[in-house]
Every structure is written in structure tokens, then in C-alpha cells.
C-alpha positions as CSV (number, residue, x, y, z in Angstrom):
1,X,-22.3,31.2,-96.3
2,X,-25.7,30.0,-95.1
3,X,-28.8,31.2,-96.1
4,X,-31.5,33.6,-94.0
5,X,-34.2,30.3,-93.6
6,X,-30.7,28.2,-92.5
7,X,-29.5,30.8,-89.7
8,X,-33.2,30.7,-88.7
9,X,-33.9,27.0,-88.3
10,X,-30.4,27.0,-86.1
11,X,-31.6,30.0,-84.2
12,X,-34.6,27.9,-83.3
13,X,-32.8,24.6,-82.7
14,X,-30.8,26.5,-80.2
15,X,-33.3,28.2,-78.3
16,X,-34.7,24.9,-77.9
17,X,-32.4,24.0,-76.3
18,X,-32.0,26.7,-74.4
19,X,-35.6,25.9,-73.3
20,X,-35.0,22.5,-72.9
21,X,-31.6,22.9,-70.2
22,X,-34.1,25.6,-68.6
23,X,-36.9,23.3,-67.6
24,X,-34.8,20.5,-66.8
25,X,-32.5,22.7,-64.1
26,X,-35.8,23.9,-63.0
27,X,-36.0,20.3,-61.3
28,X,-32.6,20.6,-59.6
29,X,-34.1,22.5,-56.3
30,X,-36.1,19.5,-55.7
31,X,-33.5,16.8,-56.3
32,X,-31.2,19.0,-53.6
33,X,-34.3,18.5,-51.5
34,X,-34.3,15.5,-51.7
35,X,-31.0,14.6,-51.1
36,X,-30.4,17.1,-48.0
37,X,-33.7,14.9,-46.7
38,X,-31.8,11.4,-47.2
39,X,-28.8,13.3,-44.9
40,X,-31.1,13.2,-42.0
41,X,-31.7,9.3,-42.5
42,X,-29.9,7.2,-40.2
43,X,-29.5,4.4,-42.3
44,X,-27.3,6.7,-44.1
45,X,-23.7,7.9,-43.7
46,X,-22.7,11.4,-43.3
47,X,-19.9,13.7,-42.1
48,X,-21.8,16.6,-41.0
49,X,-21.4,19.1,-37.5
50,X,-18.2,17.2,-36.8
51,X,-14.4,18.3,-37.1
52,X,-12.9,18.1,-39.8
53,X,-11.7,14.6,-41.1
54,X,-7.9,14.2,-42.2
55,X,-7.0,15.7,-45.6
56,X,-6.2,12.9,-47.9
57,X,-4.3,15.4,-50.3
58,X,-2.2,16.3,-47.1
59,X,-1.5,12.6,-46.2
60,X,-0.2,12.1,-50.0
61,X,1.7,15.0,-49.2
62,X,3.5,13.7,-46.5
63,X,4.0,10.1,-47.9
64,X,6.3,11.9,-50.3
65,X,7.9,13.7,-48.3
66,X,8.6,11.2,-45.7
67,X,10.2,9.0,-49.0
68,X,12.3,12.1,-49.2
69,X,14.0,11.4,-46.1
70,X,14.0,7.4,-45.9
71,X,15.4,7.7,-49.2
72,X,17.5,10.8,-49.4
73,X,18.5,12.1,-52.9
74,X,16.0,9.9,-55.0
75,X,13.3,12.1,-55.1
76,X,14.3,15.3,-54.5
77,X,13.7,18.3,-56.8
78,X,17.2,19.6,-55.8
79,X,20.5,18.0,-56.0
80,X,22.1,17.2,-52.5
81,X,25.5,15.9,-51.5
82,X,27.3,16.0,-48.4
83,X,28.0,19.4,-48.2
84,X,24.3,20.6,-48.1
85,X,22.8,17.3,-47.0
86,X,22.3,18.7,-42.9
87,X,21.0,21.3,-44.6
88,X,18.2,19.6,-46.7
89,X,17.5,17.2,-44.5
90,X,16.4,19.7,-42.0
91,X,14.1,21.6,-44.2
92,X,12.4,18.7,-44.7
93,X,11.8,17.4,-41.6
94,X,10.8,21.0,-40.0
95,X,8.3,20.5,-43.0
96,X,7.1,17.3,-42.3
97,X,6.7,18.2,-38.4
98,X,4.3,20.8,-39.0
99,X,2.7,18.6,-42.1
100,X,2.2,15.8,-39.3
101,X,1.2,17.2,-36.4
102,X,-1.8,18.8,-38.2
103,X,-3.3,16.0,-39.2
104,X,-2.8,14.1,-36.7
105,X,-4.0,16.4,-34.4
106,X,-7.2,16.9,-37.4
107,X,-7.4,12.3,-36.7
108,X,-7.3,13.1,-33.1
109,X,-10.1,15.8,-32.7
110,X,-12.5,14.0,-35.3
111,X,-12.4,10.6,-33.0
112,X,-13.0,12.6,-29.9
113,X,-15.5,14.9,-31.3
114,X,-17.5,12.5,-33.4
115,X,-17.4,9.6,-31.2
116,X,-18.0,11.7,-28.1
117,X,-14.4,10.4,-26.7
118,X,-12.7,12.8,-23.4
119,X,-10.2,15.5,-24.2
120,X,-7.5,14.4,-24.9
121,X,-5.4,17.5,-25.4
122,X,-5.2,16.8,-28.9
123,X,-2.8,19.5,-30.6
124,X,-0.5,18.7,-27.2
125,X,-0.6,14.8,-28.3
126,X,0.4,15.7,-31.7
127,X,3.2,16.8,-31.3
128,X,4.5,14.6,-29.3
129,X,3.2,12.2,-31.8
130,X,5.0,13.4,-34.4
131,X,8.2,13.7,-32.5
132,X,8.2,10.4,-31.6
133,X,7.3,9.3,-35.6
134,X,10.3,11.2,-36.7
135,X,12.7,9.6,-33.9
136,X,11.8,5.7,-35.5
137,X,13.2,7.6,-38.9
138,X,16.7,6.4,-38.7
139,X,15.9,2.7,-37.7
140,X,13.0,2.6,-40.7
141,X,15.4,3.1,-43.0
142,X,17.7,0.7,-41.5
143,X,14.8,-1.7,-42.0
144,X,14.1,-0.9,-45.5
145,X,17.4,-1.1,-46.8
146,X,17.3,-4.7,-45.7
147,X,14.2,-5.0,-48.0
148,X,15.5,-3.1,-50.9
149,X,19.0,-6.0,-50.6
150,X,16.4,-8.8,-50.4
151,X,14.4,-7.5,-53.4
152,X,18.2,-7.2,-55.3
153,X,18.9,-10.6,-54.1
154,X,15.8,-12.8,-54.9
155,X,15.2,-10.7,-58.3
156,X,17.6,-11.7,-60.8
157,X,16.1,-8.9,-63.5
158,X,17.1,-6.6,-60.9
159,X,20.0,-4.4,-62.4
160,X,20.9,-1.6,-59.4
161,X,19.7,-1.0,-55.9
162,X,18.8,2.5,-57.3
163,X,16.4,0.6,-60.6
164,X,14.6,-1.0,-57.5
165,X,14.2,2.2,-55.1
166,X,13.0,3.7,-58.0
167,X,10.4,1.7,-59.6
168,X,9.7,-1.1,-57.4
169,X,6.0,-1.0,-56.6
170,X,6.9,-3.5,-53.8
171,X,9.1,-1.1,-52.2
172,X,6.9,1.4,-52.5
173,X,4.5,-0.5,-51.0
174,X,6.4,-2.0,-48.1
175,X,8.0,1.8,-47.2
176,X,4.3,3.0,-46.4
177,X,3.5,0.2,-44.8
178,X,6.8,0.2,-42.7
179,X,5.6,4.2,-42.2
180,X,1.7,3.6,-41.6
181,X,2.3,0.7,-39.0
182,X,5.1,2.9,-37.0
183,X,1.8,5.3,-36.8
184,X,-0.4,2.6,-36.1
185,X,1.8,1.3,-33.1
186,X,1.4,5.1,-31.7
187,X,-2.2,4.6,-31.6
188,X,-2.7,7.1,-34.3
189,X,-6.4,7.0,-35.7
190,X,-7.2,7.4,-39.8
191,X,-4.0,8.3,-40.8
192,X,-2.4,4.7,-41.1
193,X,-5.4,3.3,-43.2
194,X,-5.5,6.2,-45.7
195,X,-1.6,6.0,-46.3
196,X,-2.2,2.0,-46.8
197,X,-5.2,2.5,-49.0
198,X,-3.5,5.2,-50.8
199,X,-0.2,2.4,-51.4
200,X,-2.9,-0.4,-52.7
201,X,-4.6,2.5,-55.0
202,X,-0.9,3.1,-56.7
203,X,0.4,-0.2,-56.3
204,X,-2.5,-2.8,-56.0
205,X,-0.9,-4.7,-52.9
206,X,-3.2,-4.1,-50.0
207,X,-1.2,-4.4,-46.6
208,X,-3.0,-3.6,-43.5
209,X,-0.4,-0.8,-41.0
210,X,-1.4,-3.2,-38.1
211,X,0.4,-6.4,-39.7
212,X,3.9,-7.1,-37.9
213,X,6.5,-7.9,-41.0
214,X,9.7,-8.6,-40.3
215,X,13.2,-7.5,-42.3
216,X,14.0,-8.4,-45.6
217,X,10.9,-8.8,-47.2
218,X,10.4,-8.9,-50.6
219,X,7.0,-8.5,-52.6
220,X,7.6,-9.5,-56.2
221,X,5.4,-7.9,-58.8
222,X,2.9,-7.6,-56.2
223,X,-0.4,-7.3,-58.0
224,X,-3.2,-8.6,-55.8
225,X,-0.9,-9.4,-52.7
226,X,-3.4,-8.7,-49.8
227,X,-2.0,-9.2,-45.9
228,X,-4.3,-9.1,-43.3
229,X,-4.1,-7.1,-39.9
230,X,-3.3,-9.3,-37.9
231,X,-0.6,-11.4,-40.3
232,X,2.3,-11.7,-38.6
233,X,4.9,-12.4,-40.9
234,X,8.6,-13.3,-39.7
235,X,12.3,-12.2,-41.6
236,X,13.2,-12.8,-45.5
237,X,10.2,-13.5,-46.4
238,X,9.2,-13.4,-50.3
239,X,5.9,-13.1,-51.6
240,X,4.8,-13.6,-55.4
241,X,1.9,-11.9,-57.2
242,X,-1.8,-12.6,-56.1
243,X,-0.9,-14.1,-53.0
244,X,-4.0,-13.8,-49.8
245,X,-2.4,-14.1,-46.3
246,X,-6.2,-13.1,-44.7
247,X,-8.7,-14.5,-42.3
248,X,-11.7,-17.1,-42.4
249,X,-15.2,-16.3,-43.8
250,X,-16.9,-14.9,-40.1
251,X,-20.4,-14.9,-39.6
252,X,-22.5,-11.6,-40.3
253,X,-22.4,-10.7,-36.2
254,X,-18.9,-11.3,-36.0
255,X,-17.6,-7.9,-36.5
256,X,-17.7,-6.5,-33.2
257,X,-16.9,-9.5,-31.2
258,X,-13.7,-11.0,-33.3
259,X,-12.5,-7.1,-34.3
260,X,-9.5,-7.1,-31.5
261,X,-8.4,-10.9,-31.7
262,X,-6.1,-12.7,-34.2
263,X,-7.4,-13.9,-37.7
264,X,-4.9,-14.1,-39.7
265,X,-2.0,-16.5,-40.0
266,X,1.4,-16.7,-38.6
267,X,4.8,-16.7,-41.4
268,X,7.8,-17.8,-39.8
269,X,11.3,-17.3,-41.4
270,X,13.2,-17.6,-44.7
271,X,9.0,-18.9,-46.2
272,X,8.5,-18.5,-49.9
273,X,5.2,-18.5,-51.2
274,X,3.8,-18.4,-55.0
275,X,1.4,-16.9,-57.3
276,X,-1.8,-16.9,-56.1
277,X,-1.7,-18.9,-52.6
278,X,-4.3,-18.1,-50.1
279,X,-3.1,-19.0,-46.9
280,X,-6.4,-18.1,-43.9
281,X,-6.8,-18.0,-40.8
282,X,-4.9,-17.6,-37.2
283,X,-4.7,-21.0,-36.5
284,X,-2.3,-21.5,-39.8
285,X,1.4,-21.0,-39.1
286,X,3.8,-21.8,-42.1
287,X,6.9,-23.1,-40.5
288,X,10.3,-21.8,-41.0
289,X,11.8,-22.1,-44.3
290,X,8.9,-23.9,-45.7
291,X,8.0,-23.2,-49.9
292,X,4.1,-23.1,-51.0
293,X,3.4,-23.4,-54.3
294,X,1.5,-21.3,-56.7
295,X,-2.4,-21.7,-56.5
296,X,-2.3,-23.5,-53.3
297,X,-5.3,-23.2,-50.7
298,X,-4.4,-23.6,-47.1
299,X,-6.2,-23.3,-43.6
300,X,-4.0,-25.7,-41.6
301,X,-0.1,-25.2,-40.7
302,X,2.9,-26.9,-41.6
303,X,6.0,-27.5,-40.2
304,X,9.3,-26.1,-41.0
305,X,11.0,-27.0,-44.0
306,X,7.9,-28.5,-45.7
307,X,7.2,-27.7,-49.3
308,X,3.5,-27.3,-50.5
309,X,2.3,-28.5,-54.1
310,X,-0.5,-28.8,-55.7
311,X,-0.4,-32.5,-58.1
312,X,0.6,-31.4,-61.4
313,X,-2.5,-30.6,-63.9
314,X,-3.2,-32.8,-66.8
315,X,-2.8,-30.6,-69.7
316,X,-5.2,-31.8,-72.9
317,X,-4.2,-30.6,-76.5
318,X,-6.4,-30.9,-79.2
């Protein structure tokens, strides 16, 4: 049990600090001050008198249940068989209508608003949107069952169709992209970038919604794989770890003027490529069935069936 001149000096330690949290909080009003002064400095970014943006927590939201649908039964919190399946299946997509429209019509009244764009009719547009999204369903998942088969077929510590739909990040990645560019192609502002971004937060493969990727592609481990927007890459296609399919280094005024044209290169059928290749620029095509090795640094295209090595390294032991 303490003693009276113990409880006393504690007493006193913590009304100093009491005293102390006091007189710093008393600084707080000015630091808000200051801040709400920076928001009115136009070298500065904010989001303020305009509609509201696109809820990223909603977008989540309807990634998952969109891989729901494209993969019925997988991630479900019920069990469904045929019986029910009409059933489920509907629920989920009357869901996912009213989850999409809203934020696409949220995307489509922040660009007009903000950017001082014409009406648009924008809750008109999104459903119609949305209709049209859920119509490219059934040929989506067409699409990525061809990419689960080639991720089966060039992984041989694959053991089940079902290990790769469920853990894959590659397939995970690929089915938002697949989703996210379907948007994109509709013209759909925000939304196809914050599902993308989201997939390269989980996964760490970054693929742009407005590349054009063809079937059976397969992303093997995936860490680091970055593909540009304007990457067009053709049919069975496999990519390895750490492999960059972007654009040259532009010039600091570049933005604007190169922002619509292609910069990224061209991928052409049955192409592997390793590890760690970097491959930049729109004037690069890799032809058809061509192989590029790990580590390899290209801004110049080849012709189909060429392989692409670097000269073995000279390892020293000591």
C-alpha cells in the first residue's frame, strides 16, 4: 500500500500532466486555422463544394460481389446447388444493380459537377450503365475460365481448378481487371481505376482497366507485374514475377499532349516472358510465340518465334 507523500507526488505528476495536454490542445484552434487557410491555396488539392466522389468501401463491395457471380459457389456465405442457384443468382445481381448504378451515377455527377461538364442525365445513364455491365456477365466468365485452364496448364504446382480460383492472386487480379476494363470500355469515369488500384493493393500486380488482354492469360506469382494502359497484349500469354510492359521516360510537358496516344508495347500470341523483363514503349511489338528471358531490357521489337537472352553471368566464388 503506498504511503500519504507517494499518493501525493503521483497526484502531482498527474496533474501535470493534465496541465501539460491542456496547454498543448490550447494550440490545436490555430493549427485548424491554419490548415483550413492552406485549403484555399491553389497549389493545393481539395475536394470541397463538389458532389460527392465514389465510395471506395462501396466499390470493394461490389468487386466481391461481382466475384460472387463470375464465380458462382466459391465465395458465397450460403451453400447453392442447382435447385436454388436461379434463385441466388438473382438476389445477387438485383443487389449488385442497385450497388452499381449508385456509384456510377456518384462517378458521373462528380465529373460533371467538378469539371463543369453538361448534364448528362446522370442517374438515367446509370442505369443503363449498369444494365449493359451485367449483360457482358456471361461472356466475362467465359473469358476467365480460359485464364483459370491456362494458369492450371502452365503451373505444374497447380493441384485443382478450385486451389487456383481460390488463392491465385493472378486470378484475382486478372478478374478485376477483366471487370474494371468492361467499365472502362463503357466510358465509366473513377470507378475502373479504384477497382484496379484496389487489385494492385491486395495483389501487387498493377494492371491498367484500359489495357486490351486477350484469353488465356496467365500471371504467375505476379509480384511487381505492372501493364500499362495502352499494352495490348494478344491470347495465352504468360507473364512471370516483376515483369514491366510500360511506356518510355516522356518529358515533364508531355502529359497532356501524349495522354490519348499509344505508349506502350504490342504482345502478340502464345509470348512468354520472365522475371523481371521490362519491355517499353509503343513502338515494341514482341512477335508471336517469341520467349524473353528473365532480366531482359527491351525498347525495340522482335519477330515471331525469336527467343531473348541475356549472355550468361560469370559467377565468382571465393
Amino acid at each position: 500500500m503506498k504511503r500519504p507523500d507517494e499518493i501525493k507526488d503521483t497526484m502531482e505528476v498527474c496533474k501535470a500532466g493534465f496541465e501539460s495536454r491542456t496547454r498543448f490542445r490550447d494550440q490545436l484552434p490555430s493549427v485548424v486555422d491554419r490548415i483550413v487557410e492552406s485549403c484555399h491555396d491553389e497549389k493545393c488539392f481539395e475536394h470541397i463544394d463538389a458532389e460527392l466522389i465514389p465510395s471506395q468501401e462501396s466499390v470493394i463491395g461490389i468487386l466481391k460481389r461481382l466475384r460472387e457471380i463470375l464465380f458462382p459457389g466459391y465465395f458465397d456465405q450460403e451453400s447453392i446447388d442447382r435447385m436454388n442457384l436461379t434463385y441466388q443468382l438473382g438476389r445477387s445481381v438485383d443487389l449488385l444493380f442497385e450497388m452499381l448504378s449508385e456509384q456510377i451515377a456518384h462517378s458521373m455527377r462528380h465529373e460533371c459537377l467538378r469539371y463543369d461538364q453538361p448534364c448528362v442525365e446522370c442517374v438515367q445513364l446509370s442505369y443503363e450503365g449498369t444494365l449493359k455491365f451485367l449483360e457482358s456477365i456471361p461472356k466475362m466468365r467465359l473469358v476467365l475460365a480460359t485464364d483459370v485452364r491456362a494458369a492450371y496448364e502452365g503451373d505444374p504446382a497447380a493441384q485443382s481448378y478450385d486451389e487456383i480460383v481460390f488463392s491465385y492472386p493472378g486470378i484475382f487480379a486478372i478478374m478485376v481487371y477483366r471487370i474494371a476494363h468492361q467499365l472502362f470500355t463503357q466510358q465509366i469515369p473513377l470507378l475502373p481505376r479504384i477497382m484496379s488500384e484496389y487489385a494492385h493493393s491486395v495483389t501487387g500486380i498493377d494492371i491498367h482497366p484500359g489495357a486490351r488482354i486477350g484469353e488465356s492469360f496467365f500471371i504467375d506469382h505476379g509480384t511487381g507485374v505492372v501493364i500499362g494502359e495502352t499494352t495490348v497484349i494478344g491470347k495465352n500469354v504468360r507473364l512471370y514475377q516483376g515483369v514491366t510492359l510500360g511506356a518510355l521516360s516522356l518529358p515533364k510537358d508531355a502529359g497532356e499532349r501524349l495522354r490519348a496516344t499509344r505508349r506502350h508495347p504490342t504482345i502478340e500470341d502464345d509470348v512468354i516472358i520472365y522475371a523481371g523483363a521490362t519491355i517499353l514503349g509503343a513502338g515494341c511489338v514482341i512477335g508471336a510465340r517469341s520467349v524473353i528471358g528473365g532480366n531482359v531490357w527491351m525498347t525495340e521489337s522482335v519477330p515471331p518465334d525469336t527467343k531473348v537472352l541475356l549472355e550468361a553471368h560469370r559467377l565468382i566464388y571465393k
